[in-house]
C-alpha beads as a LAMMPS data file, in Angstrom:
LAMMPS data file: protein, C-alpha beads

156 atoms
155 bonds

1 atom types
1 bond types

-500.0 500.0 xlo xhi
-500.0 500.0 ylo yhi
-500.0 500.0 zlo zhi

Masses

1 110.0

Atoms # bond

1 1 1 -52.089 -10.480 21.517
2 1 1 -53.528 -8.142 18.774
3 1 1 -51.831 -8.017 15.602
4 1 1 -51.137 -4.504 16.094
5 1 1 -49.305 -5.697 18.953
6 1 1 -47.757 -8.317 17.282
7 1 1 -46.425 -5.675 14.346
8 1 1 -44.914 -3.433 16.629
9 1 1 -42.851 -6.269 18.647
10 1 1 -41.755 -7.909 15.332
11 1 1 -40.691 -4.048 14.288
12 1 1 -38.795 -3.478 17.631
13 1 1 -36.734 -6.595 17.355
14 1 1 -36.384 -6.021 13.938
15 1 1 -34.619 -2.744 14.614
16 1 1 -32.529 -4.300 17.361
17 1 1 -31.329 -6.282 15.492
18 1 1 -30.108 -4.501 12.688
19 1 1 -28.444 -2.084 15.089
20 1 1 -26.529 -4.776 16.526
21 1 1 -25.159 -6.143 13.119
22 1 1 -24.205 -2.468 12.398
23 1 1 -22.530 -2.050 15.451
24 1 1 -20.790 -5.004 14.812
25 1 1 -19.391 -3.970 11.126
26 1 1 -18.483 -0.760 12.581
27 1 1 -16.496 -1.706 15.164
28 1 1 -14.758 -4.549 13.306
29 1 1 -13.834 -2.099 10.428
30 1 1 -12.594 0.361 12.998
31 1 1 -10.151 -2.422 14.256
32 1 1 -9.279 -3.174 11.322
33 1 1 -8.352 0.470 9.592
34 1 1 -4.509 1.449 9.435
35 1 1 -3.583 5.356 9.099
36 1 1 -1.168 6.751 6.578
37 1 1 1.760 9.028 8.141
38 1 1 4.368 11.430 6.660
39 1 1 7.722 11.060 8.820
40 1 1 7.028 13.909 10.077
41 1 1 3.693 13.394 11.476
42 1 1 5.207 10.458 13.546
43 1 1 8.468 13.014 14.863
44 1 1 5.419 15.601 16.067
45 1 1 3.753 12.583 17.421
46 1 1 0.684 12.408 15.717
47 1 1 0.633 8.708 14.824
48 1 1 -0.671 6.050 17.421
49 1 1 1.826 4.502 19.585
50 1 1 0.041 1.153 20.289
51 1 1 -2.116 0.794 16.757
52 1 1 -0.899 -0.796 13.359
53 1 1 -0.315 1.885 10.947
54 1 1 1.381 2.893 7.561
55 1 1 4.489 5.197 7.307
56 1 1 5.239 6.477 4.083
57 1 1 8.046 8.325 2.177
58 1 1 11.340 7.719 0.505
59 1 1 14.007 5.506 1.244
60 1 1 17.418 7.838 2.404
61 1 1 20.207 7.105 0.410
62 1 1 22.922 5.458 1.898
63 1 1 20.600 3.869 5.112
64 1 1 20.032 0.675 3.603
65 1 1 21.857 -1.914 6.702
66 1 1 21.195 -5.587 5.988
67 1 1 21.132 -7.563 8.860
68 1 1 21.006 -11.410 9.931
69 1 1 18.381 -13.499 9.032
70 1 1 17.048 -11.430 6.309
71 1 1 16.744 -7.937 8.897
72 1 1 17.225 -4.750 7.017
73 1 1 17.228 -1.422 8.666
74 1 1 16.659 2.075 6.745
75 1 1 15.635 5.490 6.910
76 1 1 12.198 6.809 5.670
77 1 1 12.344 10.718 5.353
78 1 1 9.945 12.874 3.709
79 1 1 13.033 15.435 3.332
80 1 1 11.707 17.248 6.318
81 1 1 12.436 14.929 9.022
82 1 1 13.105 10.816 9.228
83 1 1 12.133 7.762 10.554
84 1 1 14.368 4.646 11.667
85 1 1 12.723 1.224 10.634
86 1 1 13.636 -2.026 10.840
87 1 1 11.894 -5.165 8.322
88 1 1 12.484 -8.478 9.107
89 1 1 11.789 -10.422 5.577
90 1 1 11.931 -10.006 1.923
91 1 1 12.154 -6.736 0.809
92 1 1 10.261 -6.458 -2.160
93 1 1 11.811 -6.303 -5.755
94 1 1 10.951 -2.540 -6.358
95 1 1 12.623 -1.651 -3.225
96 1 1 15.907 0.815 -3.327
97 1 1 17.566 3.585 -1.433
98 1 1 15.609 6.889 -2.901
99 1 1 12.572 5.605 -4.273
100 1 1 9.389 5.460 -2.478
101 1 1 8.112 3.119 0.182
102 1 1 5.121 2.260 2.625
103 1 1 5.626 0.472 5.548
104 1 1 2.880 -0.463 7.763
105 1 1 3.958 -1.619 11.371
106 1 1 4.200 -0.001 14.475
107 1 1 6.005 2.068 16.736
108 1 1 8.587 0.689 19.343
109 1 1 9.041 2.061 22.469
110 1 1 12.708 4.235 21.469
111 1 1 11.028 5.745 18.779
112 1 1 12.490 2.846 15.718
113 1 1 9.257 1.874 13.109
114 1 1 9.130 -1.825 13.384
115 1 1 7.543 -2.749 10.269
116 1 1 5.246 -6.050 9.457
117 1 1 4.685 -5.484 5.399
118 1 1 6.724 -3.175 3.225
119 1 1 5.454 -1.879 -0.113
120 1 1 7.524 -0.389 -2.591
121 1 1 6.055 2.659 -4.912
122 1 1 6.857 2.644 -8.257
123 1 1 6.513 5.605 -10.760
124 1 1 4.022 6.128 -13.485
125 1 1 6.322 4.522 -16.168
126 1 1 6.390 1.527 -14.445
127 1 1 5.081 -1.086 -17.030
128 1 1 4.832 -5.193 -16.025
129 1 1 7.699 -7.142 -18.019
130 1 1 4.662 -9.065 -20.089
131 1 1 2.984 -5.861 -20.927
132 1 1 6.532 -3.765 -21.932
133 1 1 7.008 -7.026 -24.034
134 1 1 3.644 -7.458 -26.062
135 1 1 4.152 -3.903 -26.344
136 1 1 6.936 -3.831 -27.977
137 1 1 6.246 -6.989 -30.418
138 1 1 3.416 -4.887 -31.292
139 1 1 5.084 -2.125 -32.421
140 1 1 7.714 -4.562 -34.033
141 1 1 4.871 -5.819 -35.772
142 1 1 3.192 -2.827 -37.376
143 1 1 6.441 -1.346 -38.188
144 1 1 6.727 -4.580 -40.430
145 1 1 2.994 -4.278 -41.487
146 1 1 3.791 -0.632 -42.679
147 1 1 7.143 -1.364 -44.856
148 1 1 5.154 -4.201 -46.813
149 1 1 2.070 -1.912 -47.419
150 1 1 4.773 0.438 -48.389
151 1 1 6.889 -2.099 -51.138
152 1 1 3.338 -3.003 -52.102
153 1 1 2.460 0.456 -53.564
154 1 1 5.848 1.324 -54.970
155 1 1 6.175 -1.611 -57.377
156 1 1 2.733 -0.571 -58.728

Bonds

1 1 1 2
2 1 2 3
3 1 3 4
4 1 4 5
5 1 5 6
6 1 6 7
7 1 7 8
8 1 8 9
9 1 9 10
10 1 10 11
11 1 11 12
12 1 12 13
13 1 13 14
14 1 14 15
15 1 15 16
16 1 16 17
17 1 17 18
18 1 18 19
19 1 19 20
20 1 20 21
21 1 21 22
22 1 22 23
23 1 23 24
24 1 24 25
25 1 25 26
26 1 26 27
27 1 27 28
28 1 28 29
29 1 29 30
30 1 30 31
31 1 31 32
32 1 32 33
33 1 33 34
34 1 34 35
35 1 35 36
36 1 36 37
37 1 37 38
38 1 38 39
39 1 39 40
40 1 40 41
41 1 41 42
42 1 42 43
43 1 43 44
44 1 44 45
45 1 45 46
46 1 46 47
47 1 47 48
48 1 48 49
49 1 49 50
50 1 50 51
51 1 51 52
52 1 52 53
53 1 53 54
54 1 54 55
55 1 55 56
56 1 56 57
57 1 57 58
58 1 58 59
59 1 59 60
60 1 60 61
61 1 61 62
62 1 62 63
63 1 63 64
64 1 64 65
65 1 65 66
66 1 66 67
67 1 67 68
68 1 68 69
69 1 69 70
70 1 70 71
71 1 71 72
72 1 72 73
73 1 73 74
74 1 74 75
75 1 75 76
76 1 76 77
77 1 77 78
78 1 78 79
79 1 79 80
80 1 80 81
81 1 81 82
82 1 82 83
83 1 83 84
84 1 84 85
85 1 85 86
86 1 86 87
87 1 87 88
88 1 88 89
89 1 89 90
90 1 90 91
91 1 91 92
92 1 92 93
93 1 93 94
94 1 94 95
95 1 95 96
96 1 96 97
97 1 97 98
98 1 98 99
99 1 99 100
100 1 100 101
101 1 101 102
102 1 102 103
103 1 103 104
104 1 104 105
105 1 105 106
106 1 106 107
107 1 107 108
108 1 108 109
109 1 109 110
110 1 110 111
111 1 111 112
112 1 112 113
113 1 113 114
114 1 114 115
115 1 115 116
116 1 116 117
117 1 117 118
118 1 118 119
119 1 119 120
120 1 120 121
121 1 121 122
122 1 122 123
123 1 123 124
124 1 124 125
125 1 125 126
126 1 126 127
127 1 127 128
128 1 128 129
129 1 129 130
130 1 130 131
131 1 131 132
132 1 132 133
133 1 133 134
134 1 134 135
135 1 135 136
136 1 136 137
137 1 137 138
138 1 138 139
139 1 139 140
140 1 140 141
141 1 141 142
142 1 142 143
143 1 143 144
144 1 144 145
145 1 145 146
146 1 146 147
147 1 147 148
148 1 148 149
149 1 149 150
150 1 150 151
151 1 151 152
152 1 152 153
153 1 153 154
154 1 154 155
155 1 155 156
């Protein structure tokens, strides 16, 4: 075999294989992707009906139904139409009727989200407990820092 040969084979499985591994990637990401949907998206039946995806919007006040064995049921709405969903676990800490959620699941078969994971949204002034508190020891802080600096230069 002549090395131009030998090139040109080495090249062609070369590019076989990296068209494999990309196929690969593709296709696992592709599995692995999960939509966002407005309520009403899923009433017009836009979201997939056997695929894992996310449904987003506020909880309806006064929906809220805890169940047995840690089963809640509420309404998502996006104040244009709703969604029923039903969560079997924790609910997270954040979570309450009219504030923002994302729940990823899917769709049962009479139309009810059942959801794996739910995420509560939180607002921009949402600050962690450690940060709010360092924070405000900060400011407790300087406040102090300024009303010595202050005594300091009026008794001279």
């Amino acid at each position: 075999m002549k090395a131009r040969h030998k090139r040109f084979l080495l090249l062609s499985v070369g590019v076989v294989v990296v068209g494999l591994a990309s196929w690969l990637v593709f296709n696992a990401l592709g599995n692995n992707m999960s939509y966002f949907f407005s309520p009403t998206e899923v009433v017009k039946g836009n979201a997939p009906k056997d695929h894992i995806f996310r449904l987003g919007g506020l909880v309806e006040v006064g929906s809220l139904e805890r169940g047995k064995e840690l089963t809640a049921r509420f309404i998502v709405t996006d104040n244009a139409n709703k969604v029923n969903v039903s969560y079997t676990g924790i609910l997270p800490d954040l979570f309450a009727e009219g504030q923002g959620v994302i729940a990823q699941g899917k769709l049962a078969e009479n139309g009810e989200f059942i959801a794996e994971e739910v995420l509560a949204k939180h607002d921009e002034t949402y600050m962690p407990p450690e940060v709010a508190d360092a924070l405000q020891k900060g400011h407790a802080e300087g406040k102090a820092n300024m009303q010595t600096n202050t005594d300091k230069g009026a008794a001279q």
